[in-house]
C-alpha positions in Angstrom: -1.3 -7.6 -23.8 -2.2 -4.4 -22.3 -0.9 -3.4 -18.8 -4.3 -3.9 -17.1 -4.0 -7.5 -18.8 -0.1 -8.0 -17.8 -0.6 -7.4 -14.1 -4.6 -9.4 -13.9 -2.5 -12.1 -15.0 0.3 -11.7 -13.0 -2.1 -12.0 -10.1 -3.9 -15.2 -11.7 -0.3 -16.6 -12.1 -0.8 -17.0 -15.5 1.8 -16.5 -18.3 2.7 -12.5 -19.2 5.0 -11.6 -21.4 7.2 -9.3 -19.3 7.5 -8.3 -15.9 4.9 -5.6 -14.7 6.0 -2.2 -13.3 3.3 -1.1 -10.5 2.0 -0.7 -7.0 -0.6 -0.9 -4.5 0.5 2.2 -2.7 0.7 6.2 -3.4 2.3 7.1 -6.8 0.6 10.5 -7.2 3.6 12.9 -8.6 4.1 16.8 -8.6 4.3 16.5 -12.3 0.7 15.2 -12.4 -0.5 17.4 -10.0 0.7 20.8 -12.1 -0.5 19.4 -15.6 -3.9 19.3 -14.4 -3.8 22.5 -12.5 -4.4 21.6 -9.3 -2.6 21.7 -5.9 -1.7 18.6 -3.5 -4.2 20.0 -0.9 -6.5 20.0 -2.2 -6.8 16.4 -3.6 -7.9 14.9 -0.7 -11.2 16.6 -0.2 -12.4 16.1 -4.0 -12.7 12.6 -5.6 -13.0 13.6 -9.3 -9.1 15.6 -8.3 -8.1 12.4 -6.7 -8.8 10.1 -9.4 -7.5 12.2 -12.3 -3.9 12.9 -10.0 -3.6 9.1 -9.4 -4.6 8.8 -13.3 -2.2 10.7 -14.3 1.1 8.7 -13.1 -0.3 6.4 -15.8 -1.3 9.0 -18.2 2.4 10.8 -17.9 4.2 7.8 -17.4 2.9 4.7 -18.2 2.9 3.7 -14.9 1.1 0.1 -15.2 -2.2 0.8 -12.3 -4.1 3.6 -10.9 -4.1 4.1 -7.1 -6.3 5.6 -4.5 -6.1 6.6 -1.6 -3.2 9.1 -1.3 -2.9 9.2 2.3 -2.6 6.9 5.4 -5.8 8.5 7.5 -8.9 7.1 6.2 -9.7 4.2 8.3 -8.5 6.3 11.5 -10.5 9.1 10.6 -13.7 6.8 9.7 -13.0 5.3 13.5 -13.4 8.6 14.9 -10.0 10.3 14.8 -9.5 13.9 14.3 -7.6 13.7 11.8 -5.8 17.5 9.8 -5.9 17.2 6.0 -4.5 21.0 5.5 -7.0 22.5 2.8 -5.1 26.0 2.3 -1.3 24.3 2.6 1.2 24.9 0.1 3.5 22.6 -1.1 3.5 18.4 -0.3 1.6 18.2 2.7 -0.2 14.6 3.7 -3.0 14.6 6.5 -2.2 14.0 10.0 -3.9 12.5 13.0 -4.6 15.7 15.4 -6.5 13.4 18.3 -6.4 10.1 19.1 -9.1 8.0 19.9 -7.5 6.5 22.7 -5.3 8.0 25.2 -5.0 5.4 27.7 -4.7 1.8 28.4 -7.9 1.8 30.4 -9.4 3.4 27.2 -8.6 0.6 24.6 -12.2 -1.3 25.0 -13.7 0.6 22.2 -16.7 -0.7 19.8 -16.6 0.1 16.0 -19.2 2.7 14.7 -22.3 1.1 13.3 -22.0 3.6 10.4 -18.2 2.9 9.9 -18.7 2.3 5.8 -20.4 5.9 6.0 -18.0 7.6 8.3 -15.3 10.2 7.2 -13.1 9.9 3.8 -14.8 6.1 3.0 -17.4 7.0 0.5 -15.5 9.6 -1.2 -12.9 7.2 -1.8 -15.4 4.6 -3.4 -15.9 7.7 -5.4 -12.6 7.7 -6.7 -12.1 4.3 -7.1 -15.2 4.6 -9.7 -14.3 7.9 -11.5 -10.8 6.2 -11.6 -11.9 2.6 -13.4 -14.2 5.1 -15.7 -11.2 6.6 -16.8 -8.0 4.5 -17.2 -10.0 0.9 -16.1 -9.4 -0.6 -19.6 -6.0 0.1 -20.0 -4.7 -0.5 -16.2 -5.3 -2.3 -13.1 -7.4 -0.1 -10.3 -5.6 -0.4 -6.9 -6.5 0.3 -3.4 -4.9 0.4 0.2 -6.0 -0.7 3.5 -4.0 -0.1 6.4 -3.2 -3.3 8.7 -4.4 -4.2 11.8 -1.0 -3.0 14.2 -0.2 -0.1 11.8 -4.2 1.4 12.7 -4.1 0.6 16.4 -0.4 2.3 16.1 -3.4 5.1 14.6 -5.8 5.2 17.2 -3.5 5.2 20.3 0.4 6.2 20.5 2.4 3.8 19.3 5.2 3.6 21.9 2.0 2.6 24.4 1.2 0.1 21.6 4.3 -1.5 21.5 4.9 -1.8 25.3 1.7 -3.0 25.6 2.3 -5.7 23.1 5.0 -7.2 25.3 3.3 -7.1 28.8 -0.3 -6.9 27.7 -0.8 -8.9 24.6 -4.3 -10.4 25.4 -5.6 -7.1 25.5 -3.7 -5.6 22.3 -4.6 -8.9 20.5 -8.6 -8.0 21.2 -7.9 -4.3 19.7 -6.0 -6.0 16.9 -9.2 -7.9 15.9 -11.3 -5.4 16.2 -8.9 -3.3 14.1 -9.0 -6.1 11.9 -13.3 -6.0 11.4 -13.0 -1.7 10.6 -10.0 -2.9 8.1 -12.5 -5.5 6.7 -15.0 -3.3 6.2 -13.4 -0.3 4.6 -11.8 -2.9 2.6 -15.6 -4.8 1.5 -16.4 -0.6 0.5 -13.4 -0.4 -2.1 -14.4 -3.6 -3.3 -17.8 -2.6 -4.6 -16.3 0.8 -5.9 -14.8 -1.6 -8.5 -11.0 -2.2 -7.2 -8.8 -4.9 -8.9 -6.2 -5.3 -5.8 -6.0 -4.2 -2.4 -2.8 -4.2 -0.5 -3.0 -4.1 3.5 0.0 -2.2 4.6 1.3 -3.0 7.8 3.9 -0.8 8.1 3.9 -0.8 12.0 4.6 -4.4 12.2 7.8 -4.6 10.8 10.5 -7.2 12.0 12.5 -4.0 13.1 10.9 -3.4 15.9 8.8 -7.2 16.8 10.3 -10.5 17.0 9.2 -13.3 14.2 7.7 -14.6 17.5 5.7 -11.8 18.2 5.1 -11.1 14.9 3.7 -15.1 14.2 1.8 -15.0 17.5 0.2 -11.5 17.5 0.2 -10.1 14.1 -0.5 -12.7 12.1 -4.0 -14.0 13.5 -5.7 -10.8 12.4 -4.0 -10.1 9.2 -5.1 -14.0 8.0 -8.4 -12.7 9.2 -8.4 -9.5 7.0 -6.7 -11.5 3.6 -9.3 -14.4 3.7 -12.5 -11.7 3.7 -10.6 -9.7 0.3 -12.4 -11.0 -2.5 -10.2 -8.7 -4.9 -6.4 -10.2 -5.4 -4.5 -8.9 -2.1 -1.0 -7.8 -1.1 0.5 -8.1 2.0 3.3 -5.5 2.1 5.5 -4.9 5.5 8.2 -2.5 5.8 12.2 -3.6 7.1 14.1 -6.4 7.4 11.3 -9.1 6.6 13.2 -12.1 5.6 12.6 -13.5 9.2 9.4 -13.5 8.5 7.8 -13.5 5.2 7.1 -17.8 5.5 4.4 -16.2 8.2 3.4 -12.9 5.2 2.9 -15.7 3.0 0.9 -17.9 5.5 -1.4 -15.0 5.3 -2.7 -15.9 2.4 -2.3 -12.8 0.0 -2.3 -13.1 -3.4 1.4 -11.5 -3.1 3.4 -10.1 -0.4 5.4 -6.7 -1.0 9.1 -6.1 -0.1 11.0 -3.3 0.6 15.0 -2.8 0.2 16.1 -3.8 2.9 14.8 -7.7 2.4 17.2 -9.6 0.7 14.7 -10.7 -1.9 16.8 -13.4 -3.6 16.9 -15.3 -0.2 12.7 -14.3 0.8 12.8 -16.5 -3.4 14.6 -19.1 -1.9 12.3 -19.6 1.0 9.0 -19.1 -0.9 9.7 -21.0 -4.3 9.7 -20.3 -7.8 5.7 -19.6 -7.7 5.4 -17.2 -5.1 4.2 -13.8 -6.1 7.1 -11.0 -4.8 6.8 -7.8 -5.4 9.4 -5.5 -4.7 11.9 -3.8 -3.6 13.6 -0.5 -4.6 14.0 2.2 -2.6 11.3 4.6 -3.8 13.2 7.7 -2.5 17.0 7.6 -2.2 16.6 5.6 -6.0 13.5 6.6 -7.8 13.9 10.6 -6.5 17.4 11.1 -5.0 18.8 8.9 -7.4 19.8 9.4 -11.3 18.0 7.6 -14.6 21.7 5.8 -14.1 20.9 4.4 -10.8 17.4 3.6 -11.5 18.1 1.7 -14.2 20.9 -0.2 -12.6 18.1 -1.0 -10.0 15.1 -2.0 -11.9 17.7 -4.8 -13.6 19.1 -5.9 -9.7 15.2 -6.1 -8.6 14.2 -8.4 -11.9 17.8 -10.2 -11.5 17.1 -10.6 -8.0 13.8 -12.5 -8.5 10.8 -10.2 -7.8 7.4 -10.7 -9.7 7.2 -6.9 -10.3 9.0 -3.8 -10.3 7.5 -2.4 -7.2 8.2 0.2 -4.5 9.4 -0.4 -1.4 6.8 2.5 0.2 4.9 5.0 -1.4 6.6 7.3 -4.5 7.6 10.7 -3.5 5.5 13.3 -5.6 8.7 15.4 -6.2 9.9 12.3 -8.4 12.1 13.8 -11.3 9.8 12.8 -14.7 12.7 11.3 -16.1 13.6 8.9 -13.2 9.8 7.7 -13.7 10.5 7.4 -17.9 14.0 5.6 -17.2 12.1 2.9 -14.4 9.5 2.0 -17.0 11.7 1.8 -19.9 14.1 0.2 -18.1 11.6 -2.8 -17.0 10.0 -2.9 -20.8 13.2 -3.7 -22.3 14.9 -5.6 -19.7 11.9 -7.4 -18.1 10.7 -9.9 -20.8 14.5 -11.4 -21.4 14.9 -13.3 -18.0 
């Protein structure tokens, strides 16, 4: 089987015959970017540069899925944002938030833009996401992102505010949370129809390092079951941290899969989801897959399989300064060692 069939089937929980090496989050490299002659900048702007840097991860690599988009503003720019995407920069440069929306607690009873599927970054995405299946949709697994519903209101206001709020206020952030969760919906609905396999919501601002399971059961996890249960395409729920306190409440989501990062004890998060739960994770995608050496990232790929997950899959998004042969030594590594457990 192919790598677009592998993963399709890994999602379908159907029999594959080794484990997959992929993710639903940025994977673009500086390699990629330099073969084809273009600079990181620029790539954000252009969909046809978009889809043939996140095409190229597979191209290079073998890197089993395609992924767009490469930064973390889209859905705060499409809710009105001002958002700094550095056109002219040199160098590895992501877009930033320059305003807020909201500056204030007495500000947070905000309505979403009728136009919200037409606003911003969102159609040139759905864009990419076509160009992208065009071109490598046979041979891998098209993946998109959505942010979650803490991690955009952590977007749209400052997130210290956010977070008090969440302890003294949390009927008002819970409105804001589902309303975040209807713009998430429909940015996600957008991909979708672009033609994307998977989508993963990344709640990054809802980890277990800074809210209790409580909190996180009681606040957070309303509008993320909200979000999961309107995905048609397979969904991932991936939250960064400690998670083992909560991923019963990830998985009670309802996601296809939930994602890991290193510091979740993944052989323990097995024991408390079963054999048939979907886990994808959990190596460090910097201080292994771009600090490290082939030595270390072979090492890990075997610990990750040994350790349970469902895929070899980073713990955030890959670094683009990723040495080629730490990428070469990850995928050979899972080929050879991921089909014997």
């Amino acid at each position: 089987m192919n790598s677009r069939e592998r993963v399709l089937k890994l999602f379908k929980k159907e029999p594959i015959d080794r484990v997959p090496c992929f993710s639903g989050m940025g994977n673009i490299t500086e390699e990629g970017i330099k073969k084809l002659g273009y600079k990181f900048a620029g790539i954000h702007l252009d969909a046809k540069m978009m889809a043939d840097t996140a095409a190229s991860t597979y191209k290079l690599f073998g890197f089993e899925c395609g992924v767009v988009p490469v930064d973390l503003c889209v859905e705060a720019e499409a809710m009105g944002c001002v958002i700094n995407v550095y056109p002219h920069a040199e160098g590895i440069l992501y877009p930033t938030i320059k305003e807020k929306l909201i500056h204030k607690e007495d500000e947070m009873d905000i309505r979403l833009p009728a136009d919200l599927a037409s606003r911003g970054r969102v159609p040139l995405l759905k864009e990419a996401i076509s160009l992208l299946k065009k071109d490598i949709g046979n041979d891998v697994a098209i993946g998109s992102y959505v942010l979650g519903p803490f991690t955009l209101a952590g977007q749209i206001m400052e997130l210290n505010d956010l977070l008090k709020l969440s302890f003294k206020k949390a009927d008002k952030v819970a409105k804001l949370l589902d309303l975040m969760a209807d713009a998430i919906i429909i940015v996600a609905k957008e991909y979708e129809k672009a033609g994307t396999d998977y989508i993963t919501v990344r709640e990054m601002g809802a980890t277990s390092d800074v809210l209790s399971p409580r909190v996180f059961k009681s606040l957070i996890l309303p509008p993320l079951r909200k979000i999961i249960k309107e995905i048609s395409a397979f969904s991932v729920l991936h939250i960064c941290g400690k998670t083992n306190d909560i991923v019963p409440f990830m998985a009670e989501a309802g996601p296809t899969a939930i994602s890991v990062e290193q510091k979740n004890d993944v052989t323990e998060t097995r024991k408390k989801l079963g054999k048939d739960a979907l886990i994808f994770g959990n190596y460090d995608a910097y201080n292994v897959l771009v600090a490290g050496d082939e030595s270390l990232v072979r090492t890990t790929v075997k610990k990750c399989i040994d350790d349970g997950v469902s895929a070899v899959w980073p713990g955030c998004d890959i670094w683009p300064t990723v040495p080629p042969q730490n990428m070469i030594a990850m995928l050979d590594e899972t080929k050879k060692y991921g089909g014997k457990q």
